[in-house]
C-alpha positions as CSV (number, residue, x, y, z in Angstrom):
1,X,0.0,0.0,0.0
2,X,1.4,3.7,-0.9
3,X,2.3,5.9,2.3
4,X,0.8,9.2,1.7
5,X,3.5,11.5,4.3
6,X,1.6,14.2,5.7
7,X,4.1,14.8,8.5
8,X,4.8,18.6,9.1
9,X,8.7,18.0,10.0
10,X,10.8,16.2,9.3
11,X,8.5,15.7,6.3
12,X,8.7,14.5,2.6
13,X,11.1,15.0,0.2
14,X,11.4,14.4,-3.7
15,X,11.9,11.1,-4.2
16,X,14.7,11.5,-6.7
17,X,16.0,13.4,-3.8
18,X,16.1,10.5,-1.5
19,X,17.0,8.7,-4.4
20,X,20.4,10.6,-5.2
21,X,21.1,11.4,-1.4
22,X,21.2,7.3,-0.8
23,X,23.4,7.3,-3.6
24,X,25.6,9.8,-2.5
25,X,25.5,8.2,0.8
26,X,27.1,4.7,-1.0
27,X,30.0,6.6,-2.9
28,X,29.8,10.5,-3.4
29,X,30.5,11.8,-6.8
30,X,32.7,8.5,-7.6
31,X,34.9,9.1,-5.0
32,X,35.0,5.7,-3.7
33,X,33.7,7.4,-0.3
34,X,30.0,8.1,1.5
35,X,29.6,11.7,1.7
36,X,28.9,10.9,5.8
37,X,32.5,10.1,5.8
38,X,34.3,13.0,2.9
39,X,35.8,15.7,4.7
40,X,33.5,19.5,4.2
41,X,37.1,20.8,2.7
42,X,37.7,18.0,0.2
43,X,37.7,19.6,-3.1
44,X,34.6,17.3,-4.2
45,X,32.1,19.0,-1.7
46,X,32.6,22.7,-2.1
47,X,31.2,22.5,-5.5
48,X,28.2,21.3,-3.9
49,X,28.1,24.2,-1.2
50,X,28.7,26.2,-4.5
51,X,25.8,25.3,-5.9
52,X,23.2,25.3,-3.9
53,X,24.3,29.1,-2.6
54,X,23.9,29.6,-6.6
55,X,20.7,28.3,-6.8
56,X,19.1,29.9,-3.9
57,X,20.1,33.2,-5.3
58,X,19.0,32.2,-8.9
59,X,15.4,30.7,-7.7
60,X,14.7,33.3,-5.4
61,X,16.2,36.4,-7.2
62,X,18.0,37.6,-4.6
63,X,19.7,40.6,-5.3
64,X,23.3,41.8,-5.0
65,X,24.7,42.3,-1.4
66,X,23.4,39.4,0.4
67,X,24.7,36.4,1.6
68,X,23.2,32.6,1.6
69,X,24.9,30.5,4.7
70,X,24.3,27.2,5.3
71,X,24.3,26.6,9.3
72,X,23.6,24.2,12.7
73,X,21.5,24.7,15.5
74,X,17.9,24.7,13.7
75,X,15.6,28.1,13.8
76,X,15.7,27.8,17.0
77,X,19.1,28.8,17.3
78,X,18.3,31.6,15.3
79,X,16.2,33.5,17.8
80,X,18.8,34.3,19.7
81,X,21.5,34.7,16.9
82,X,18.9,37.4,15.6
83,X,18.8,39.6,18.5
84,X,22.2,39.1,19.2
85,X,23.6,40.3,16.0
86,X,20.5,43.1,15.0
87,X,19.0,44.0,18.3
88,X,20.4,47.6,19.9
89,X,18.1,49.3,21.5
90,X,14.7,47.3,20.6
91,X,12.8,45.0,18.0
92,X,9.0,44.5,17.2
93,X,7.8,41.3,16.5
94,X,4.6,40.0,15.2
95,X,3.4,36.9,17.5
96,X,1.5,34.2,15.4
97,X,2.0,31.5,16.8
98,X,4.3,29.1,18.8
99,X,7.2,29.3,17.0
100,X,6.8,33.2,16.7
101,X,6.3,33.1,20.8
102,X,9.6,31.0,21.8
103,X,11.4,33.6,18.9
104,X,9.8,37.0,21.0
105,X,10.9,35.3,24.4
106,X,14.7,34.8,23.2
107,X,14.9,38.3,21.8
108,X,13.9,39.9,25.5
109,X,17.1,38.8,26.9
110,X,18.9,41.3,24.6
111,X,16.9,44.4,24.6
112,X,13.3,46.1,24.5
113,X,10.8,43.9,22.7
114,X,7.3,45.7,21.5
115,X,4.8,42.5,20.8
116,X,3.2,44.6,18.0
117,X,0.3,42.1,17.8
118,X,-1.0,38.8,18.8
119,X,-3.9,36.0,18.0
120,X,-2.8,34.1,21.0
121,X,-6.0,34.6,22.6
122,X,-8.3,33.2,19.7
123,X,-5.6,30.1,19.8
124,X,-3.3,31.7,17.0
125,X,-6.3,30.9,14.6
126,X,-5.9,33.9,12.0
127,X,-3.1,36.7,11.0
128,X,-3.3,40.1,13.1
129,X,-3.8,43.2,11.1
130,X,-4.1,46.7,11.6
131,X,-1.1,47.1,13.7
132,X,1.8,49.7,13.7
133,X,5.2,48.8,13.4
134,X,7.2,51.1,15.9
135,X,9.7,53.5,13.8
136,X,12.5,53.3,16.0
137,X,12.6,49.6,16.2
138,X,16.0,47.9,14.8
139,X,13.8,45.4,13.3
140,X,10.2,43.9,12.9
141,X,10.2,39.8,13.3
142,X,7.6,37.8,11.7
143,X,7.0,34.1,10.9
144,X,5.6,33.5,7.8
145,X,4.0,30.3,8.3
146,X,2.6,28.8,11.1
147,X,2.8,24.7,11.5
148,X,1.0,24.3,14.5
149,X,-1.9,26.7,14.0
150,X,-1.9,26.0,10.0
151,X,-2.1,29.8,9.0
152,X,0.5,32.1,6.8
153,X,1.6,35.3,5.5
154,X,1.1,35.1,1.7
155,X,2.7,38.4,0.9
156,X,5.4,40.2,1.6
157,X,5.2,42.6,4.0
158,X,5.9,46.8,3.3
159,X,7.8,47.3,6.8
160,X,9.1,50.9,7.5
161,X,12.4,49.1,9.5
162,X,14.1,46.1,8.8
163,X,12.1,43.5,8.2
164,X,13.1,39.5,9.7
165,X,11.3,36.3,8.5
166,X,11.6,33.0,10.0
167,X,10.6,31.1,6.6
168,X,11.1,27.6,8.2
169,X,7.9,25.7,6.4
170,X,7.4,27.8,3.3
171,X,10.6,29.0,1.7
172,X,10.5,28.4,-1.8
173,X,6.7,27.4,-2.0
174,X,5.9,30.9,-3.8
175,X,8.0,33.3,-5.3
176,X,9.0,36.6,-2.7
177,X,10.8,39.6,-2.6
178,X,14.0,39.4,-1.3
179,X,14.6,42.9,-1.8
180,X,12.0,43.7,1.7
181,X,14.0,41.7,3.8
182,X,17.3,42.2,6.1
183,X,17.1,38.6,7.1
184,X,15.0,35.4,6.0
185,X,16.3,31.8,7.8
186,X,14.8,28.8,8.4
187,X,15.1,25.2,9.6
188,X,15.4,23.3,6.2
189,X,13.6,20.0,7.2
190,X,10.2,21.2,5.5
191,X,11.0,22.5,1.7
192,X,14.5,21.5,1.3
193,X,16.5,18.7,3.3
194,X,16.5,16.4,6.4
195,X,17.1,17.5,8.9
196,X,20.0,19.2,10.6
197,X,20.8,22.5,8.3
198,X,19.5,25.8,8.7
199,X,19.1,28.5,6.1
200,X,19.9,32.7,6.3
201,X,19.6,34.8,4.1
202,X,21.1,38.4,5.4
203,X,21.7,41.5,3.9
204,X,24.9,42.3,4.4
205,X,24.4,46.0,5.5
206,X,22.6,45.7,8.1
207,X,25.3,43.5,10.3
208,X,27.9,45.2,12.5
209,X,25.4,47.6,14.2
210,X,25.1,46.9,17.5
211,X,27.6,47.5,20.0
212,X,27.8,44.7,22.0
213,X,30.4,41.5,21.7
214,X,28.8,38.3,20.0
215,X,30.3,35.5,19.9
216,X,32.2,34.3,17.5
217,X,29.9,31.3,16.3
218,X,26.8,33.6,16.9
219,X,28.0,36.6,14.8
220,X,26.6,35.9,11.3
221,X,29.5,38.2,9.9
222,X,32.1,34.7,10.9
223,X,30.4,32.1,8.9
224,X,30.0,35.0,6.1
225,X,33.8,35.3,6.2
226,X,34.2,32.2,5.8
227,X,31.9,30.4,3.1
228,X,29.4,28.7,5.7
229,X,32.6,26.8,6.7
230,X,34.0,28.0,10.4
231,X,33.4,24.8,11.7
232,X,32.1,21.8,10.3
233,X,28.5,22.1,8.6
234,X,25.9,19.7,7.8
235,X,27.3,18.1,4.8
236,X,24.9,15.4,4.3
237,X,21.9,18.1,4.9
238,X,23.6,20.5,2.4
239,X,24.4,18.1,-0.1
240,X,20.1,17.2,0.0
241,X,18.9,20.9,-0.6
242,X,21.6,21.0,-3.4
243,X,19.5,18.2,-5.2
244,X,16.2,19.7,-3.8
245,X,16.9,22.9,-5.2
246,X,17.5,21.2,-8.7
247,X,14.5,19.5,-8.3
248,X,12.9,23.2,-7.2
249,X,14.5,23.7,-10.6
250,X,13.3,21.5,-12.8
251,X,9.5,21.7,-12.3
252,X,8.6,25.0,-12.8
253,X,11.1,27.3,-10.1
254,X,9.3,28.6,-7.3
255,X,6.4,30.1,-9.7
256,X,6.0,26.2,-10.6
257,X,5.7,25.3,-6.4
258,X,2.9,28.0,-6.2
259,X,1.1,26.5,-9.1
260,X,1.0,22.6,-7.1
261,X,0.7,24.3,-3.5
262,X,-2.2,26.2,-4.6
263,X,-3.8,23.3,-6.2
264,X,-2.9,21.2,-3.7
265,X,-4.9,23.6,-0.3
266,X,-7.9,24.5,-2.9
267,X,-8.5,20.6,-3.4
268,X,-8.3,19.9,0.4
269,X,-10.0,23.2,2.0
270,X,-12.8,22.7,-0.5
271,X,-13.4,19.3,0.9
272,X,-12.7,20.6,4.6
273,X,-15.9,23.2,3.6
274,X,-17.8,20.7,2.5
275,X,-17.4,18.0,4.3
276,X,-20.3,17.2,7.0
277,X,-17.6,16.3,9.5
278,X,-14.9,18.6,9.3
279,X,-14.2,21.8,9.7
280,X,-11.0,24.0,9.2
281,X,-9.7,25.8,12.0
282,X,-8.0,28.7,10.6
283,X,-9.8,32.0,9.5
284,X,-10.6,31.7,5.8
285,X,-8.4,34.3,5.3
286,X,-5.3,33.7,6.5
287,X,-5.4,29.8,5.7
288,X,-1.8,28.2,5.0
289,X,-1.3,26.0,1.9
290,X,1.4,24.4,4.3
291,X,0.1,23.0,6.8
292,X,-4.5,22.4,6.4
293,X,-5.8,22.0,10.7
294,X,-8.9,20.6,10.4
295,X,-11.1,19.5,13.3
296,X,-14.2,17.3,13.7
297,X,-17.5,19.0,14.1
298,X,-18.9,19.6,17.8
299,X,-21.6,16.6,16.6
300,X,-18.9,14.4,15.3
301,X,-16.0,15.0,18.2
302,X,-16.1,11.3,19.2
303,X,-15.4,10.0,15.9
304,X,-11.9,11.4,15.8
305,X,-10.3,8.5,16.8
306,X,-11.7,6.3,14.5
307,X,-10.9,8.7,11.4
308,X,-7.6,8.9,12.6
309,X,-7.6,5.0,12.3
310,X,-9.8,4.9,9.0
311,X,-7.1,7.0,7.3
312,X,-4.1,5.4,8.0
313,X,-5.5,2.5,7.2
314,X,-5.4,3.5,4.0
315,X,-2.1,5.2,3.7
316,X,-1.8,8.5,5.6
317,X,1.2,9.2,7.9
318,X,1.3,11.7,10.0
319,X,-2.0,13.6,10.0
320,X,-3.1,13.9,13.7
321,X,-3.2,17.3,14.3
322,X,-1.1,19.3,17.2
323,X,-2.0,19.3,20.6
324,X,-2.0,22.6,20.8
325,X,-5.2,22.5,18.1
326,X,-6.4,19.1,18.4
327,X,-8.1,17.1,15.0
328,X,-5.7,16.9,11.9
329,X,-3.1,18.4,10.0
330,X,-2.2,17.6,7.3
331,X,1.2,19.0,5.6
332,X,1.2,19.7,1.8
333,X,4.6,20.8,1.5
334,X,6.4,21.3,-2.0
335,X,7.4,17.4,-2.7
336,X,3.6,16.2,-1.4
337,X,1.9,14.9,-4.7
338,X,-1.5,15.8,-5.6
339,X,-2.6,12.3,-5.9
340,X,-1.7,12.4,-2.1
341,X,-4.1,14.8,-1.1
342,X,-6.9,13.5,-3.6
343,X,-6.2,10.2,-1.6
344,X,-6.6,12.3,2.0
345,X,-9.7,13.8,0.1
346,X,-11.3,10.5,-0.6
347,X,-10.8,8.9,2.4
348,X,-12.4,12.3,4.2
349,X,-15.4,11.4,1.7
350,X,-15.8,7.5,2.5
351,X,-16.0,8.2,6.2
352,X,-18.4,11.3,6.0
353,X,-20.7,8.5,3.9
354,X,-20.3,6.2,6.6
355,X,-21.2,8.1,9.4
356,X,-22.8,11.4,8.5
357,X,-26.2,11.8,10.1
């Protein structure tokens, strides 16, 4: 029976990926040597590093005076490496979910920290608008997508200050403008590898600002220096996205991932709506073609379990929902088919006709 992998992280990749990476894994580029065991400084592997700096910059049309490092430590690392290299005097930062929460909290313990809005009290369910972006603030933080609440930022943002983007679980699922942001990073282990490497993409003017010390791992402006290679990175990880980002490549650029992933949420939200048994738990609105939360109906709670069963009977991994929302989630990320999601879709339909009143 064909797994259907709905997981929201680490999730699905190409297959041709996984395909080439297991290859790579048995004797890298004809050395005669697994790229877990080739050094990150053999002359075979910085091509690869190479590469996939180039292709970032070429798919996402990112303009002169940035720089694309490949680093450890996960988005998570990144909420304090932010503050620590961009925050002076004080940030703003938009708080969307739970992810967006932990990145606020890390960025108190280096200055003042404006929370410029929040949907935490309605349960993160839709986008805040209508807020003001303080003037003075070295920077205004948001996350684009939101994994556990299944609701996203679809355009890119006019801030009046620098404007950060933790891009974790949709980089590279619809086309943006660099040009708006000082900083975009991300954990890669949605759109573009296993596990294990972290993405950033900084402008390169606005580094060197504040005045206090940072680190020398934490300070963006060392592993700029230095080609992403300070210290060891994620080779395996690296070498992934490079095939990923072919991949990206080959089937349409980003333009092409907007066309599937928009295909992709219509055919699921449409069956969400009209479904007897479900119902989405995002506002309309701000619904994220990432990550579809879905709940049951009040009249229909108690058959959760048994759809959760009923589904993976026939093929779907990873689809119970969050604690934090309950029900389902299903993540449609770049590299999910849609004959995976008509297969979620049917299975949403045989149950409803089973058990609808």
């Amino acid at each position: 029976m064909k797994k259907h992998n709905f997981n929201a992280g680490p999730s699905i990749l190409p297959r041709e990926v996984i395909e080439k990476t297991a290859s790579a894994v048995s004797d890298f580029n004809g050395s005669g040597l697994s790229i877990l065991e080739i050094s990150h400084r053999a002359k075979d592997f910085q091509p690869v590093v190479d590469e996939a700096v180039a292709l970032f910059k070429e798919l996402l049309n990112i303009p002169e005076g940035y720089s694309v490092l490949f680093l450890g430590g996960g988005a998570s690392l990144q909420f304090c490496m932010v503050p620590f290299n961009l925050l002076e005097k004080k940030a703003a930062y938009l708080n969307t979910g739970t992810w967006a929460s932990k990145a606020l909290k890390e960025a108190k313990g280096f200055g003042e920290v404006v929370e410029v809005a929040s949907s935490k009290a309605d349960n993160y369910c839709y986008i805040p608008k209508g807020y003001s972006v303080p003037a003075d603030a070295d920077y205004f933080h948001i996350t684009t997508n939101n994994t556990i609440f299944g609701t996203e930022i679809l355009t890119d943002i006019d801030s009046p200050v620098p404007l950060v983007a933790d891009m974790s679980s949709d980089i590279f699922s619809r086309p943006i403008d660099v040009s708006k942001y000082a900083m975009i990073y991300g954990g890669a282990q949605k759109n573009l590898a296993p596990a294990g490497l972290t993405f950033v993409i900084v402008k390169n003017d606005s580094l060197g600002k504040v005045s206090r010390y940072i680190p020398t791992m934490l300070n963006y402006q060392t592993h700029i220096d230095n080609g992403s290679m300070f210290n060891t990175p994620p080779v395996l990880p690296i070498y992934s996205a490079m095939e990923t980002l072919r991949w990206i490549k080959a089937n349409g650029g980003v333009e092409g991932m907007e066309k599937r992933n928009v295909a992709k949420a219509d055919l699921l939200y449409a069956e969400i709506d009209r479904n007897p048994l479900f119902v989405g738990t995002a506002a309309k609105e701000d619904r994220s073609r990432m990550n579809v939360c879905f709940v049951m109906k009040p009249e229909y709670a108690s058959l959760e379990a048994d759809f959760q069963k009923f589904a993976t009977e026939r093929g779907m991994v990873g689809i119970k929902g969050h604690r934090s929302v309950g029900g389902f989630r299903a993540s449609i990320y770049n590299a999910m088919e849609i004959e995976s999601v008509q297969a979620l879709v049917d299975s949403m339909k045989e149950f409803a006709a089973i058990h609808s009143k």
